[in-house]
C-alpha positions in Angstrom: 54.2 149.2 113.2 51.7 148.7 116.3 51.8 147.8 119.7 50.2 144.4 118.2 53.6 143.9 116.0 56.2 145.4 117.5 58.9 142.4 118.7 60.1 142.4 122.3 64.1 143.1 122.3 66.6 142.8 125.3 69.7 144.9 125.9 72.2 144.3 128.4 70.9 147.3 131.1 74.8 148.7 131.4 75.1 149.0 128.1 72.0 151.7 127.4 73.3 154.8 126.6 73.4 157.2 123.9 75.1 154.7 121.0 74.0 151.0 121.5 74.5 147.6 119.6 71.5 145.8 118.5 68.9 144.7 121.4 68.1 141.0 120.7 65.1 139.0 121.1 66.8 135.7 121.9 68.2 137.0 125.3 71.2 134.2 124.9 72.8 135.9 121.8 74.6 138.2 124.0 76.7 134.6 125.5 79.9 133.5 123.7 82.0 130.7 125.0 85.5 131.2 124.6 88.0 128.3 125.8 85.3 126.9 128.4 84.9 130.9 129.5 81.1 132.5 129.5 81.3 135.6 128.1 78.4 138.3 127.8 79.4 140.3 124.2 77.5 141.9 121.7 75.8 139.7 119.4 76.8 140.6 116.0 80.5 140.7 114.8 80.3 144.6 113.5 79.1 145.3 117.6 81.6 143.6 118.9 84.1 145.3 116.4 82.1 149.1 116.7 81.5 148.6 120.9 84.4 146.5 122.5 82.0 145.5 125.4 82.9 142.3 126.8 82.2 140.8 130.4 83.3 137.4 131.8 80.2 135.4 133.9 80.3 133.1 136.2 77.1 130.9 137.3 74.9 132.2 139.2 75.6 136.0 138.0 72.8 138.5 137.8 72.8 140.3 134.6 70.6 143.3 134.4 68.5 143.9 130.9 66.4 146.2 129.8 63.2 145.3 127.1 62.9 147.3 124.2 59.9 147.6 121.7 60.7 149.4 118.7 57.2 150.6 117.3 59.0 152.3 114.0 57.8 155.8 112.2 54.7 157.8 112.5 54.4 160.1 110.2 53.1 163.5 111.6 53.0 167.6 110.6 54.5 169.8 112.7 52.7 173.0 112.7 54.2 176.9 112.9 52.5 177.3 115.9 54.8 173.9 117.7 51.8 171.9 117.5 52.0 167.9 116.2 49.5 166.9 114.9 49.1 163.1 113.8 50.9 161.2 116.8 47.8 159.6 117.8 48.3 155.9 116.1 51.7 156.2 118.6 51.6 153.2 121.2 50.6 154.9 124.9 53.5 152.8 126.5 56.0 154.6 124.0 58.7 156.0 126.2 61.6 157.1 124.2 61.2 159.5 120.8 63.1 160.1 117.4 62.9 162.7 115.0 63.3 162.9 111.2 66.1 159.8 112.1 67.9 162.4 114.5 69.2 159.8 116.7 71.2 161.9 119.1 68.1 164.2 120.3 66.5 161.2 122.1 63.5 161.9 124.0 60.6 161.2 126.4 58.1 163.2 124.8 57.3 163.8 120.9 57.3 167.4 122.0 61.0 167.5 123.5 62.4 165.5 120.5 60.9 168.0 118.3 62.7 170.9 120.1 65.7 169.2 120.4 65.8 168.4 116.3 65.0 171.6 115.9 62.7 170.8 113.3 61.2 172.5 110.8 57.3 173.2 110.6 56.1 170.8 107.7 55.9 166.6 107.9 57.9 164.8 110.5 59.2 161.7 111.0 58.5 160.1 114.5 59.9 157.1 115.5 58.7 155.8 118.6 60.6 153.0 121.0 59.1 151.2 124.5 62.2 151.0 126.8 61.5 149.6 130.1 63.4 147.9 133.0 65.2 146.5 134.2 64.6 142.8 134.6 67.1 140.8 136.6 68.3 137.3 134.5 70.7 134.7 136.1 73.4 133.4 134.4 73.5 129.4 134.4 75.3 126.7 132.5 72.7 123.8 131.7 74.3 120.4 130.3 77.4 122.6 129.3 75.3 125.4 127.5 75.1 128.9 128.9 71.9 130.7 129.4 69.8 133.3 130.9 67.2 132.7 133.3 65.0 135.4 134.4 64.8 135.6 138.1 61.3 136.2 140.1 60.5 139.7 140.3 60.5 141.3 143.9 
């Protein structure tokens, strides 16, 4: 995937941490209405289930999210020396790094997700995510729908 084709994803900003439920790109998946309550919940049934997370909104709320960009694998060698080579196709705004699907050695460099895989000199698996934020979204109800609106930045 490229920087062309990746698909802009949103994430509740208290909920990034090491384990998260799926970002969405329809920022108004996260809102269930329960009994004429607004709630802000994952937005699949398995999250909600895996997660728990579950916060009641009121109008005019702001709800901090983060944007994500998942750019996917590059495939690259590591050499015996510690040098990579091959991550040059890797998006420049790429901030966060996976190696060889090691999800919980999550890095800012290719280099320190290496290290903290502990990976072996041959071909590598480098998957590559933009994480950036956050960006401040009022909650609203419009005509007796909940929603998201994304306030002016500062």
């Amino acid at each position: 995937m490229s920087a062309a084709t990746a698909v802009n994803t949103w994430l509740p900003h208290d909920w990034v941490c090491e384990h998260i439920p799926d970002p969405q790109a329809y920022i108004n998946a996260f809102l269930h209405c329960d009994n004429g309550e607004w709630w802000m919940r994952p937005a699949t049934e398995d999250d909600r289930e895996r997660f728990g997370w579950s916060e009641q909104l009121t109008p005019g709320q702001i709800v901090p999210f983060d944007l994500n960009r998942a750019y996917g694998y590059f495939e690259a060698t590591l050499h015996e020396d510690g040098t990579i080579e091959g991550i040059g196709g890797i998006p420049a705004d790429a901030t966060h790094f996976v190696v060889n699907d090691d999800d919980e050695f999550l890095s800012d460099t290719v280099k320190g997700a290496v290290e903290s895989a502990e990976a072996a000199p041959g071909p590598i698996d480098v998957n590559a995510y933009h994480w950036s934020g956050p960006y401040h979204f009022r909650f609203d109800i419009i005509n007796g729908i909940g929603c998201f609106i994304q306030e002016a930045s500062a």
